[in-house]
Phi, psi and omega in degrees: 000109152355069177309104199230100179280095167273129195255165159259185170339118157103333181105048172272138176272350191230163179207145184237150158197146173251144170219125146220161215242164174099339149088048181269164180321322192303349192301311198307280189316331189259009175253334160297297158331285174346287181316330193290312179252013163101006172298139167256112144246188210232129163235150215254039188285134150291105148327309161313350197249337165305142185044024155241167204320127173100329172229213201268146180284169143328303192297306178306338200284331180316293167336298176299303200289351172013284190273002174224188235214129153228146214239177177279151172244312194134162198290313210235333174099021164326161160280126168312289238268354192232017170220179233276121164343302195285293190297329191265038199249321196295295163342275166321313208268322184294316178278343182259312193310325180300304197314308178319292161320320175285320194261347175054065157172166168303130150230116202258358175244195191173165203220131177282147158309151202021357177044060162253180160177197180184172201271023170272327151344273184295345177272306150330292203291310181304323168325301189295347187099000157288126193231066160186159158234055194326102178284181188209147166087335176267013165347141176265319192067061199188149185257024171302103172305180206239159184276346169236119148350317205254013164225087179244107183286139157252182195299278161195194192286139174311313183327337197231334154040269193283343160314322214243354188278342179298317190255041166253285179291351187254358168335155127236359187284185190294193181349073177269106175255132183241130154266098186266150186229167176162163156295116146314008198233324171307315168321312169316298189286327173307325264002106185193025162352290168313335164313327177262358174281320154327298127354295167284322177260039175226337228224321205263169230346090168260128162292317188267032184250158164227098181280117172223167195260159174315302170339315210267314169288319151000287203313304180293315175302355166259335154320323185291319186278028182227027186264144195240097170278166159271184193271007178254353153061042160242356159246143175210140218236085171263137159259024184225197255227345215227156193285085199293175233165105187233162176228097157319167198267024166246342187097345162313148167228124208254160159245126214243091169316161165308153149055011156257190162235141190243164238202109174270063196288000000 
């Protein structure tokens, strides 16, 4: 058996990623910055909620979110778990179909509203193709991804942040992710602005970071558990769209194309 180190993109060894939600004005201010020190997020819209006072317009979001990612909240923002199944199938569905129209491509994740839900909830969602889910208030406080997609606990709160960057760059263990989540309107109300700038400079241009959207990262770790060995495991088999990243027990670091086989020497 192989000894096999997986990496991310590019041969990172860490990965950061952010979501925030509701799609208020403040979003503007927290994408500049973003943009600024090189962050990839996930931001989280109620389409219903667009082009009213406070918050972000329709016409804008292509632009603004360029370099990011945006995911379903739900149309109007509901408990999922506390009104009649077919509305909250309406909700969701209403709500990524507005998104989809704006942005011309899929959108397959979400941020639970109060970031509650149950499993009928979470079984529902699978049906439709979504393949993530963002919980909120369940911090893990560990930088592990999750065993369902569709109950993805972060990392933590912005608020505590800065609790988490030390023992973030110095992990070694493998695929290590810190997810930070928070409201852009929360800066505002702290007053504490400065907390993402703080952030921003302890966090951005790390050589051993992989800045990825909820998406992106999702995506790869999942191409990684859809990689196919033989049982002598000396060989591998990708069958899916993304570029794999392996490190040997010598320290090569090998790259495992779409749709080829690799020969593990």
């Amino acid at each position: 058996m192989k000894e096999i180190q997986y990496l991310f993109p590019n041969a990172k060894r860490l990965a950061l990623t952010f979501s925030y939600d509701d799609g208020r004005a403040f979003d503007r201010r927290v994408v500049e910055r973003f943009n600024h020190y090189g962050f990839k997020g996930t931001f989280n819209l109620c389409t219903s909620l667009l082009d009213r006072p406070d918050y972000l317009t329709t016409a804008e979001l292509p632009e603004l979110f360029a370099e990011h990612e945006v995911a379903v909240h739900s149309c109007h923002h509901p408990f999922l778990e506390r009104i009649a199944r077919s509305q909250m199938i309406g909700e969701v569905l209403a709500d990524r179909q507005n998104l989809e129209a704006i942005f011309h491509k899929p959108v397959t994740g979400l941020a639970y509203p109060y970031g509650t839900y149950d499993p009928e909830v979470v079984a529902t969602l699978r049906t439709l193709g979504f393949t993530y889910a963002r919980t909120a208030g369940d911090e893990t406080g560990s930088f592990r991804f999750p065993q369902d997609w569709l109950v993805w606990r972060p990392t933590c709160h912005h608020k505590h942040a800065l609790e988490f960057v030390e023992p973030f760059l110095t992990s070694r263990y493998m695929l290590t992710v810190l997810y930070i989540w928070g409201h852009s309107y929360e800066f505002d109300r702290d007053n504490n602005w400065e907390l993402l700038d703080q952030i921003g400079e302890r966090l951005s241009n790390q050589p051993q970071v992989w800045y990825a959207t909820n998406g992106e990262l999702q995506h790869y770790l999942d191409c990684i558990h859809r990689l196919v060995f033989t049982i002598a495991q000396d060989t591998v088999y990708n069958p899916t769209d993304a570029t794999i990243w392996l490190r040997m027990k010598n320290d090569s670091v090998l790259t495992l194309e779409p749709g080829k086989t690799l020969r593990l020497e």
